[in-house]
C-alpha positions as CSV (number, residue, x, y, z in Angstrom):
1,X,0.0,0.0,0.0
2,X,1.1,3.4,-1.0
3,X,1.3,6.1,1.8
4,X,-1.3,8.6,1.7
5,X,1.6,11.5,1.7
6,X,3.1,9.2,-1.4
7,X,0.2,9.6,-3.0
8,X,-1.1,12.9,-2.8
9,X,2.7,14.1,-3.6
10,X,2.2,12.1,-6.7
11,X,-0.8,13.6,-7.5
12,X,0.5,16.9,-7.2
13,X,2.9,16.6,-9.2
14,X,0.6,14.8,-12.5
15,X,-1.6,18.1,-11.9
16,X,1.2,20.4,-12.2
17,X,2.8,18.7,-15.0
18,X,-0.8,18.9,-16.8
19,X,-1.3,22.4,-15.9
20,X,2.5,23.3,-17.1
21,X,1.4,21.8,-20.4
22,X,-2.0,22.9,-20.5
23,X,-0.5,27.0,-20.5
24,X,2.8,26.3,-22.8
25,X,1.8,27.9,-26.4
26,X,1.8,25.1,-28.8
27,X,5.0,26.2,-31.4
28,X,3.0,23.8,-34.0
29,X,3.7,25.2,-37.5
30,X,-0.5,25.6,-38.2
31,X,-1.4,24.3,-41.4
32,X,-5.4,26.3,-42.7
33,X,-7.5,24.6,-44.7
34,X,-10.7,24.6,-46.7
35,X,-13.4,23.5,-44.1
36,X,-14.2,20.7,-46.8
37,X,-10.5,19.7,-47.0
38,X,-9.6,19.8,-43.5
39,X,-12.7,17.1,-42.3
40,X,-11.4,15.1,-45.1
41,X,-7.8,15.2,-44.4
42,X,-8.6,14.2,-40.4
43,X,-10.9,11.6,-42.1
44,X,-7.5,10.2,-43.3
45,X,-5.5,10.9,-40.2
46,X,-8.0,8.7,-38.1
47,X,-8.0,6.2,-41.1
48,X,-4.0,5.7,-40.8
49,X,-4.8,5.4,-36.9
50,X,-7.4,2.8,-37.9
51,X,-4.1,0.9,-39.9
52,X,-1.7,0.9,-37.2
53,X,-3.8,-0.5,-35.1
54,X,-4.9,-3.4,-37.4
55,X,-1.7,-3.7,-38.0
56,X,-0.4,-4.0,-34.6
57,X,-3.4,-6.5,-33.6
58,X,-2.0,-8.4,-36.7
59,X,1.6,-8.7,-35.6
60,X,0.3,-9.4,-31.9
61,X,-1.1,-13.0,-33.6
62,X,1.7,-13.6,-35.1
63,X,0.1,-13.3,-39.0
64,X,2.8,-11.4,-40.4
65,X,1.1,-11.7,-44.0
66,X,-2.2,-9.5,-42.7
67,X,-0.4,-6.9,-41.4
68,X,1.8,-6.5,-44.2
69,X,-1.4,-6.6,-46.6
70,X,-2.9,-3.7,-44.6
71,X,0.5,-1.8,-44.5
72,X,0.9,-2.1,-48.5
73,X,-2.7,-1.3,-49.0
74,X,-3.4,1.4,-46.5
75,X,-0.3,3.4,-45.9
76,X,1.5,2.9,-49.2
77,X,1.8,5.9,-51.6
78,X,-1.6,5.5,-53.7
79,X,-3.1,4.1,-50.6
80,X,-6.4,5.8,-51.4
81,X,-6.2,4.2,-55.0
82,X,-4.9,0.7,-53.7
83,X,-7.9,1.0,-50.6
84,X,-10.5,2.0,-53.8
85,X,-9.3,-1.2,-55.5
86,X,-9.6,-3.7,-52.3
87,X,-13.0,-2.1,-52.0
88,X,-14.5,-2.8,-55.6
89,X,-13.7,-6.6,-55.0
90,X,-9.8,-6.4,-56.4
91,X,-7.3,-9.3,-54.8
92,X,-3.9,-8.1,-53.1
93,X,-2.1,-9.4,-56.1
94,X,-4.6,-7.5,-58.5
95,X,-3.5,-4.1,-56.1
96,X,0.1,-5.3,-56.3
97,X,0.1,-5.9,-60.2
98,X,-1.3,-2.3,-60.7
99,X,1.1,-0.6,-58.7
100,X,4.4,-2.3,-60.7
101,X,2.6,-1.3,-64.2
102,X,2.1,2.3,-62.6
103,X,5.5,1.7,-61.7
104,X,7.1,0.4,-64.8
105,X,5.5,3.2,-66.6
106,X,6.4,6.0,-64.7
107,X,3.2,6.6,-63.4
108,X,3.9,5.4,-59.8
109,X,2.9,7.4,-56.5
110,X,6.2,8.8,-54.9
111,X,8.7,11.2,-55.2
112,X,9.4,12.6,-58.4
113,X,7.3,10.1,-60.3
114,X,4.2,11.6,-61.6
115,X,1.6,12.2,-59.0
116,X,4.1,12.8,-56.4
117,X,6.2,16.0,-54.4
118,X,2.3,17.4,-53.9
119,X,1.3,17.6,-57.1
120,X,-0.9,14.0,-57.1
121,X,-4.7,13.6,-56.1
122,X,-3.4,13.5,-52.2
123,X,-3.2,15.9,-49.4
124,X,-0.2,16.6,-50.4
125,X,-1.1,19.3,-53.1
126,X,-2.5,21.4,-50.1
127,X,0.8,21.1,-47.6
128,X,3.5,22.9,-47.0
129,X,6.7,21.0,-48.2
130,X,8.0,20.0,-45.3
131,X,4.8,18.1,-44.0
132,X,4.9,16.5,-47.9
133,X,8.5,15.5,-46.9
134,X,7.2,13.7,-43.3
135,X,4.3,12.6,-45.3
136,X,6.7,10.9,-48.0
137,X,9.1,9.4,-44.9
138,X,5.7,7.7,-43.6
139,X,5.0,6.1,-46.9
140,X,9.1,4.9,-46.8
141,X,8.5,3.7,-43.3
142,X,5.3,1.8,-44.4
143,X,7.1,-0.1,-46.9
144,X,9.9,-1.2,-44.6
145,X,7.7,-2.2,-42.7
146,X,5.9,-4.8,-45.2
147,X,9.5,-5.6,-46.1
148,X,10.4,-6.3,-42.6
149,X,7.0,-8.0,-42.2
150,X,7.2,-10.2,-45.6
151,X,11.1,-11.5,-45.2
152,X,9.9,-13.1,-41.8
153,X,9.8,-16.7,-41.0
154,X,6.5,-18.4,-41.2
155,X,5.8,-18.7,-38.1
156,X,7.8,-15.6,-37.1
157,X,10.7,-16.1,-34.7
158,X,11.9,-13.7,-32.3
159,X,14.4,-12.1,-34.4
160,X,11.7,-11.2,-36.8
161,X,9.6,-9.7,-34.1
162,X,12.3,-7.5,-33.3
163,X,12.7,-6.6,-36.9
164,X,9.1,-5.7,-37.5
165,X,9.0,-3.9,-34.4
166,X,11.6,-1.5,-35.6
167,X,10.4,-0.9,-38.6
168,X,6.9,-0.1,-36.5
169,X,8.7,2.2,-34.3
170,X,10.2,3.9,-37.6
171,X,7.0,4.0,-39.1
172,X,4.7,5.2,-35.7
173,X,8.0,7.9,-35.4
174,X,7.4,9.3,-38.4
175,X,3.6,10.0,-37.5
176,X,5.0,11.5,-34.2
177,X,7.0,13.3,-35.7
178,X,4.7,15.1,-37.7
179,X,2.2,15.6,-35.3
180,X,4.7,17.2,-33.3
181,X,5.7,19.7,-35.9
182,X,2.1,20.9,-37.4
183,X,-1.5,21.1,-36.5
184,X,-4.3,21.8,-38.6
185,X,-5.7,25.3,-37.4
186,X,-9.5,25.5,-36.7
């Protein structure tokens, strides 16, 4: 049991630590968009939340295969094409056959091929370029990740736990990192 001056010491200092960041100003770069755009771009936000987390729950049973599925679909650059595809019925070799034609051709979301640096159907085209530079390290992260996740043993063996789960950390870092650098302004 934890004395009673223990505790309300502790507590004292949690408050204090919430006030303290409660009143320091948030040095977020703010990022305005169109009301329209904004809901939209959150919409994607919570999606990607949505991905790590199936992702995660994946990896915690072991099927490697799912989770890299979800990370090549969902997080990829193109992810909202690829997603469009997985909805209309289309198989993950199907998505993966697409994306080496777009590839092949020159045509392939990512830097410097067509859609990509901002100019693409993403929300990229409304960011500043140093948020399309996190956004394109989170798209590199993601496909470390399913390279991390596909080279594992089947079933995975410690070693390729540990690999996955840094290529998770890279990937979860990059979204940290970019919530810690913008916000979108209301």
């Amino acid at each position: 049991m934890v004395p009673v001056k223990l505790r309300v010491a502790l507590l004292a200092l949690i408050l204090t630590v919430i006030s303290a960041n409660a009143n320091a100003e948030d040095v977020r770069q703010g990022i305005k968009l169109d009301p329209q755009i904004k809901e939209q771009f959150l919409a994607e936000m919570r999606g990607h939340m949505a991905s790590l987390d199936d992702i995660v729950a994946a990896i915690s049973t072991g099927d490697f295969a799912e989770a890299a599925q979800v990370a090549d679909i969902r997080l990829d650059y193109g992810h909202r094409m690829w997603g469009a595809m997985e909805e209309e019925g289309a198989t993950p070799e199907q998505i993966a056959a697409m994306k080496e034609r777009m590839k092949s051709a020159g045509m392939g979301p990512g830097r410097g091929q067509g859609m990509g640096m901002g100019g693409g159907m993403g929300f990229g085209r409304y960011m500043p370029p140093e948020f399309r530079q996190m956004g394109f390290s989170m798209h590199d992260a993601s496909q470390k990740l399913v390279a991390a996740l596909k080279a594992s043993a089947k079933p995975p063996v410690a070693n390729d736990y540990a690999n996955v789960l840094s290529a998770l950390s890279e990937l979860t870092g990059s979204c940290r990192g970019c919530h810690d650098a913008f916000r979108i302004e209301y």
